[in-house]
C-alpha positions in Angstrom: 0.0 0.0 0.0 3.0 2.2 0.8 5.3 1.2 -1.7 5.1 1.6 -5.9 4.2 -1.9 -7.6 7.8 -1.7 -9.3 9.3 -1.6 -5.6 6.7 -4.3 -4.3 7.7 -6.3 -7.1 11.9 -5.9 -7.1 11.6 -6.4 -2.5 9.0 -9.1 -3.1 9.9 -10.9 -6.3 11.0 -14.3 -4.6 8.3 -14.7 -2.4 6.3 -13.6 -5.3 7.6 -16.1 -7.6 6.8 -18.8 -4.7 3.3 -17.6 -4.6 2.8 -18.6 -8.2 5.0 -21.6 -8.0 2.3 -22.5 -5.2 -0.3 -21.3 -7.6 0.5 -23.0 -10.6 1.5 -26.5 -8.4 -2.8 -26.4 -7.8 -4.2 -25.6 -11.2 -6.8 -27.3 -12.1 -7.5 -28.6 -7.8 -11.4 -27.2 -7.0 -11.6 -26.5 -3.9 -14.0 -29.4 -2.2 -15.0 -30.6 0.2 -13.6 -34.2 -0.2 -9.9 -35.3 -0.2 -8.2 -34.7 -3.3 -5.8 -37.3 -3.2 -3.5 -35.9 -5.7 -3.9 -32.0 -3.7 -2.9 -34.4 -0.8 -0.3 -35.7 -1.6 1.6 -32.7 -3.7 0.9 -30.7 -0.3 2.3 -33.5 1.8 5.4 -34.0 -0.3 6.0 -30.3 -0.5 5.7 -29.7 3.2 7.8 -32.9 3.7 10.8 -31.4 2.1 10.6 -28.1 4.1 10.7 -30.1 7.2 13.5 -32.1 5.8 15.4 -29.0 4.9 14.2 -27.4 8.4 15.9 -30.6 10.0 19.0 -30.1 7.7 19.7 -26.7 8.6 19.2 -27.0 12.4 21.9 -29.8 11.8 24.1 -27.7 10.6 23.8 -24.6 12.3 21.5 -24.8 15.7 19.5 -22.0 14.8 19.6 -22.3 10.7 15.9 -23.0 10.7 14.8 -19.8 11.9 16.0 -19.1 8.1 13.4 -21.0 6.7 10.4 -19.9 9.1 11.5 -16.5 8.7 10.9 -17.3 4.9 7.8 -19.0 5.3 6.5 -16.1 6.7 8.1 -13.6 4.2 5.5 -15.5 2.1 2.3 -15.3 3.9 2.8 -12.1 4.7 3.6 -11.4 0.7 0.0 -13.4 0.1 -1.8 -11.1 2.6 -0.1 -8.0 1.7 -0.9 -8.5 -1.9 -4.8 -9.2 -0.7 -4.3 -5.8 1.2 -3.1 -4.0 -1.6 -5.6 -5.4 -4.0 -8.3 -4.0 -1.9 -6.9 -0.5 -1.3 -9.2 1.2 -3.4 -12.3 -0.4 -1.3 -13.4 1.1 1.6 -11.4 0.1 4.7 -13.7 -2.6 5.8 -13.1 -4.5 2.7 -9.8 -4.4 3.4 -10.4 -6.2 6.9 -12.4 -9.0 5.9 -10.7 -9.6 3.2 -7.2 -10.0 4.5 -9.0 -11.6 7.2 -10.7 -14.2 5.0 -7.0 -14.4 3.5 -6.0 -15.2 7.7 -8.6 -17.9 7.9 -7.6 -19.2 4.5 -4.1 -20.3 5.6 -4.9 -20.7 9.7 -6.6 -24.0 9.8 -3.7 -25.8 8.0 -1.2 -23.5 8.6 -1.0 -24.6 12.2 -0.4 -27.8 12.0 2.3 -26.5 9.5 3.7 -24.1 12.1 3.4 -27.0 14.5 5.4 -29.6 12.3 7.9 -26.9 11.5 8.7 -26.0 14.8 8.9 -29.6 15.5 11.5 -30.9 13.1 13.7 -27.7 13.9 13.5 -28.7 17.8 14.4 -32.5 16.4 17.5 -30.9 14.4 18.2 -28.1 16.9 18.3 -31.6 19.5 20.8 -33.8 17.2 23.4 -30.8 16.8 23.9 -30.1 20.2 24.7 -33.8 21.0 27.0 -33.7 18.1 28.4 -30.4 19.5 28.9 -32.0 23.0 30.3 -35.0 21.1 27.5 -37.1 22.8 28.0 -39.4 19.7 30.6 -41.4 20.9 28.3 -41.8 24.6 25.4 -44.6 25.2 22.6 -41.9 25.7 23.4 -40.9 21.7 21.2 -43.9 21.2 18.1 -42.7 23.4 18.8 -39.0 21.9 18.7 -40.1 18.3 15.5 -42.0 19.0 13.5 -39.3 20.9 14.5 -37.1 18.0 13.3 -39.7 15.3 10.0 -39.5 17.6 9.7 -36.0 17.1 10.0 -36.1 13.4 7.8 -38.8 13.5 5.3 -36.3 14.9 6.6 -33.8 12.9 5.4 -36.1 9.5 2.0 -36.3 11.5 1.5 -33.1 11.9 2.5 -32.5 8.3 0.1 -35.0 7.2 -3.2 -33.5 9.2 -2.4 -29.9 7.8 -1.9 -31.5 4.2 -5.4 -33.4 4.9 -7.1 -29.9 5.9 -5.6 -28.1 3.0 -6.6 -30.8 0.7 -9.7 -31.0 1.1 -10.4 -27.2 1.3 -11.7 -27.3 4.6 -12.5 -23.5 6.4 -12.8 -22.6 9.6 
């Protein structure tokens, strides 16, 4: 709303670009009621390898998924800002319930999301500081490694219920 759209577009191009990537990964889906068993599973998969990566990066750097959330929410908030912007000549209660409708458009999966995300970083964030202590060469490495498998594990659940809600077009 503040800036020009050539300075939206040139700050925003990447999440942008994800937006239609996301866009264009759905054409064709109708939003139903039912699962859409091909919706579910591109979702699921999707999701799956940003909680892989989320793991990856909280291997190698403690903190290296706060990179990836960050970016996950650079591109909601480029989907709602766009919203926003596409109602600023409406009156100001447009504005509101649409970016609202926008809100409740992504919450219903999106916390399962947030959930599995945050998740699979505490499962990384867990494995790199027993490698940093050099746990690995203890006995508990065993029981760490497999109470962070179970936290992936219910990582991939999580993933799974917010892919099932998305997939079937569920609202609030």
């Amino acid at each position: 709303m503040v800036l020009s759209p050539e300075q939206t577009q040139t700050i925003f191009s990447s999440q942008m670009n994800e937006l239609e990537a996301i866009r264009a990964s759905f054409q064709g889906f109708a939003v139903q009621e039912q699962i859409n068993e091909l919706a579910f599973e591109t979702i699921f998969l999707h999701n799956l390898q940003v909680g892989v990566i989320i793991v990856a990066f909280s291997l190698l750097y403690g903190a290296g998924a706060i990179f990836v959330l960050v970016w996950n929410a650079s591109v909601i908030g480029a989907f709602l800002g766009g919203i926003a912007k596409a109602d600023v000549l409406h009156t100001g209660d447009a504005v509101i319930t649409n970016v609202g409708l926008g809100v409740l458009g992504i919450l219903p999966h999106g916390i399962f999301e947030l959930l599995a995300y945050s998740t699979a970083a505490l499962a990384g964030g867990i494995i790199s500081q027993a490698v940093i202590r050099k746990a690995y060469g203890k006995p508990e490495f065993g029981q760490i490694l497999y109470d962070t498998l179970k936290l992936f594990a219910w990582a991939v659940v999580f993933l799974a219920i917010g892919a099932l809600i998305e997939s079937t077009g569920a609202k609030a």
